[in-house]
VMD Tcl script that draws the C-alpha trace (Angstrom):
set ca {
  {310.17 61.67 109.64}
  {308.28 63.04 113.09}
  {308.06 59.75 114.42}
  {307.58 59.63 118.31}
  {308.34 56.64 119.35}
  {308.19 54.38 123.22}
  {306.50 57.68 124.71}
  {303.75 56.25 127.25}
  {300.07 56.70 125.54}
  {297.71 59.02 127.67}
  {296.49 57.20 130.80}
  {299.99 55.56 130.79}
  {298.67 52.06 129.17}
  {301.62 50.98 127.21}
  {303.20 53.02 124.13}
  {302.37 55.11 121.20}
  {304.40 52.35 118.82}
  {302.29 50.95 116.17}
  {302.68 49.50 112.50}
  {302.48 52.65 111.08}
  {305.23 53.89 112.68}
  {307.53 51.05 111.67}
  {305.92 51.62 108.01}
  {306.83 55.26 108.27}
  {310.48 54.48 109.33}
  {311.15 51.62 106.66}
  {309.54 53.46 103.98}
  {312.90 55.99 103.78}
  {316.15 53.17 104.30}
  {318.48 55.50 103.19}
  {317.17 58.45 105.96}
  {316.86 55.04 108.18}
  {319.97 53.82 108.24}
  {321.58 57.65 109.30}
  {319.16 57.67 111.83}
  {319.56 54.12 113.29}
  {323.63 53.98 112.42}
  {323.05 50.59 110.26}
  {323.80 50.29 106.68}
  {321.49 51.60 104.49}
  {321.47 47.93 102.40}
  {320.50 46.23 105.45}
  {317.78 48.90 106.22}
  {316.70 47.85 102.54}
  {316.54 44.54 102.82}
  {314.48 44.19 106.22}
  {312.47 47.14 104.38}
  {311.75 44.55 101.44}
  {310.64 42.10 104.22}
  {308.73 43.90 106.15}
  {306.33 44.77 102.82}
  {306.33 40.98 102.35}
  {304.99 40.32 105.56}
  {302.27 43.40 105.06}
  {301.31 42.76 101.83}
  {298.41 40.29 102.80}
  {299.37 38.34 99.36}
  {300.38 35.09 98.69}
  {304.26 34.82 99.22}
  {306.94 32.52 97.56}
  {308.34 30.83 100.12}
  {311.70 29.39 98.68}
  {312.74 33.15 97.75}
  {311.37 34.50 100.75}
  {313.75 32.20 103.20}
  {316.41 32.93 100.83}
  {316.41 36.23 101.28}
  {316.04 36.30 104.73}
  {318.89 34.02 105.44}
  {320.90 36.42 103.18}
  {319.81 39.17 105.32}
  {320.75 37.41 108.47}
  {324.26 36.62 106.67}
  {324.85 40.67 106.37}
  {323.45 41.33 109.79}
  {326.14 39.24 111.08}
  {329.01 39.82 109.01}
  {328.56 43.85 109.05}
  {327.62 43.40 112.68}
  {329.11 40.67 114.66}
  {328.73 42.16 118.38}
}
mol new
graphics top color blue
foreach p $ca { graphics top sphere $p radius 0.5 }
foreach p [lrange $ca 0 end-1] q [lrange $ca 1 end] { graphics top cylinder $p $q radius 0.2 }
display resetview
């Protein structure tokens, strides 16, 4: 991916992280999940809503909170710590 991530910026104002690195990293779930040690369906999912929420178009709300409270339902259940 070559993704450097929560290194200090030059000048040491804050971090290199931006939206294109969390773009970057959600576009590949499957090579995100081995990386970050989740499941590769929930790395799916939040990459599904993450494109939502950067799509700038009009969203359907109903599905949308359906799918994230079925997202929050995995989080927990594969993840209860």
């Amino acid at each position: 991916m070559d993704l450097l991530v929560d290194q200090a910026k030059p000048g040491g104002c804050g971090t290199i992280d931006d939206d294109n690195r969390a773009r970057r990293f959600s576009k590949d779930p499957s090579l995100s999940a081995c990386i970050s040690g989740l499941s590769e369906m929930l790395m799916r999912r939040c990459a599904v809503t993450l494109q939502i929420l950067w799509s700038g178009n009009t969203v359907n709300i109903v599905a949308c909170d359906q799918h994230a409270k079925e997202t929050a339902g995995l989080l927990v259940a594969e993840y209860p710590w």
